[in-house]
Every structure is written in structure tokens, then in C-alpha cells.
C-alpha positions in Angstrom: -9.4 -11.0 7.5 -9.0 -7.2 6.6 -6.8 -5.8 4.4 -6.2 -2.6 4.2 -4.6 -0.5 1.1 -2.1 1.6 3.1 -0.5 4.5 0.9 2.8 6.9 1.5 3.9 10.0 -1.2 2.5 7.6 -4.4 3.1 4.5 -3.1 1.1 1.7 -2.2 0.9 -1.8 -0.6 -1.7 -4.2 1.4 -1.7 -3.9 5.1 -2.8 -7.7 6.2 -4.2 -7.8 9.8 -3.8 -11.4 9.8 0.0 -10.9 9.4 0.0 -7.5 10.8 2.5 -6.7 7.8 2.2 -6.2 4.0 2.0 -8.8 1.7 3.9 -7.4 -1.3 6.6 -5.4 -2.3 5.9 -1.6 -2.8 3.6 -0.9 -5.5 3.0 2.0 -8.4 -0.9 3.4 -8.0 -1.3 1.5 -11.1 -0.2 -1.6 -9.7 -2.8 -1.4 -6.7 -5.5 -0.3 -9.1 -4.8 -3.9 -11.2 -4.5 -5.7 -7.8 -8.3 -4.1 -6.9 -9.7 -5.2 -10.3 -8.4 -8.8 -9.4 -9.6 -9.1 -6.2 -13.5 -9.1 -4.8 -13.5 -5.5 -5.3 -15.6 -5.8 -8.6 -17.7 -2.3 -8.4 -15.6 0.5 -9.4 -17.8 2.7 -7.0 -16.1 0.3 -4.4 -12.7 0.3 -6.0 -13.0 4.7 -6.0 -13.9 4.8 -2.3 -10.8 2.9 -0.9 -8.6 4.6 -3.4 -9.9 7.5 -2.0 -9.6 7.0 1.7 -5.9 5.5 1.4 -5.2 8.7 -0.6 -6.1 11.1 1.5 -5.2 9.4 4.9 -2.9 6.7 4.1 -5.1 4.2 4.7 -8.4 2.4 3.6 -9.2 1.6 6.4 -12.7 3.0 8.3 -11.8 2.2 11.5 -7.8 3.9 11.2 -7.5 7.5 10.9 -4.1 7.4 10.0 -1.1 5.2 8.1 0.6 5.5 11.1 -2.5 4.6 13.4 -3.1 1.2 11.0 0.8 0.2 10.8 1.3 0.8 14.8 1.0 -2.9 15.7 3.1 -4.1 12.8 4.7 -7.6 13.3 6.9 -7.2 9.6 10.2 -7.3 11.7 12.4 -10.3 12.5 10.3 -13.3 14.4 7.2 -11.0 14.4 8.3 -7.9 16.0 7.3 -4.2 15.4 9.3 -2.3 12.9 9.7 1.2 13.6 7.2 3.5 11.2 10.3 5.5 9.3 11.6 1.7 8.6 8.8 -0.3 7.7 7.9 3.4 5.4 11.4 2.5 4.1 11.3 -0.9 3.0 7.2 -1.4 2.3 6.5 2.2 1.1 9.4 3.2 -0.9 10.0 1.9 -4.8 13.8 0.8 -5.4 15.3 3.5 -7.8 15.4 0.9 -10.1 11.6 0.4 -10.4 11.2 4.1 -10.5 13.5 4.8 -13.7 11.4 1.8 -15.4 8.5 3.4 -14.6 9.9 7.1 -16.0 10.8 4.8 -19.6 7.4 3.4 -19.6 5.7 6.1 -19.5 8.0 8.0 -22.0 7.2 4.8 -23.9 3.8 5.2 -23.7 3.3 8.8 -24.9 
């Protein structure tokens, strides 16, 4: 069952092709980097490479060229249907304002 890391302007999420949708909320590249560590994904090499990929294509994926080339059969919409890419960027791709002034205080905190 491949997942994919699919990434937009510094945000990430897991594209599920079991689902054909993502299976969290959107996600800081921290956040994904934890999630990797969790998983199978044990050698960094590993871990690197798909960071990588989704980075510089939007997607981890070998076989996609493209985020919107691995999103294009999404079934994330009401009773399985396909939301359009500027929505589905929208509400799996973009951090709620709120997250992003937590994350601004952290990292104030932080330094």
C-alpha cells in the first residue's frame, strides 16, 4: 500500500493510494520528519531521499513527476469523489493561521 509524502510551499502530508487521499492534517517539515523516524523508514539515507524527492517535485513518489500528477485521482471529497487540486491544496496543504503563529512562538521559544 504506497504512501507517498506529497509537499506544497513548506507543507507536508501523506498521500495514501489505498484511500486515494491524505491521512492527516497538514503538517510542519518537522512534523513529517518525526512521522519518518516512526515509521519503517529507519535509515536516514532512506528518510533524505524521499525528503528530497517530495521537496523538489512535490511528491516522493518515483513513479509521479508531479504533486499534481500523484493527487489527480484523489477520492478526499464527499462519498469518494475527486477534489479539485486548488481545494484539496487548500484544506490538506495549507496550515490554519493558528498552527502557523504557534509555530512562529516556538521557534522564538526555542532560540
Amino acid at each position: 500500500m504506497p504512501r507517498y509524502i506529497i509537499h506544497k510551499d513548506g507543507v507536508f502530508n501523506v498521500f495514501s493510494t489505498v484511500v486515494d487521499a491524505c491521512i492527516f492534517e497538514p503538517m510542519t517539515r518537522e512534523d513529517i520528519e518525526a512521522w519518518l523516524k516512526e515509521q519503517s523508514v529507519t535509515e536516514p539515507n532512506m528518510r533524505e531521499v524521499l525528503m528530497e524527492r517530495a521537496l523538489r517535485k512535490g511528491t516522493s513518489s518515483e513513479t509521479y513527476e508531479s504533486l499534481e500528477e500523484t493527487i489527480s485521482h484523489n477520492r478526499a471529497g464527499p462519498n469518494e469523489t475527486s477534489v479539485p487540486f486548488e481545494q484539496f491544496v487548500r484544506h490538506f496543504l495549507t496550515l490554519p493561521e493558528t498552527r502557523r503563529g504557534i509555530r512562529k512562538v516556538i521557534q522564538v521559544i526555542q532560540k
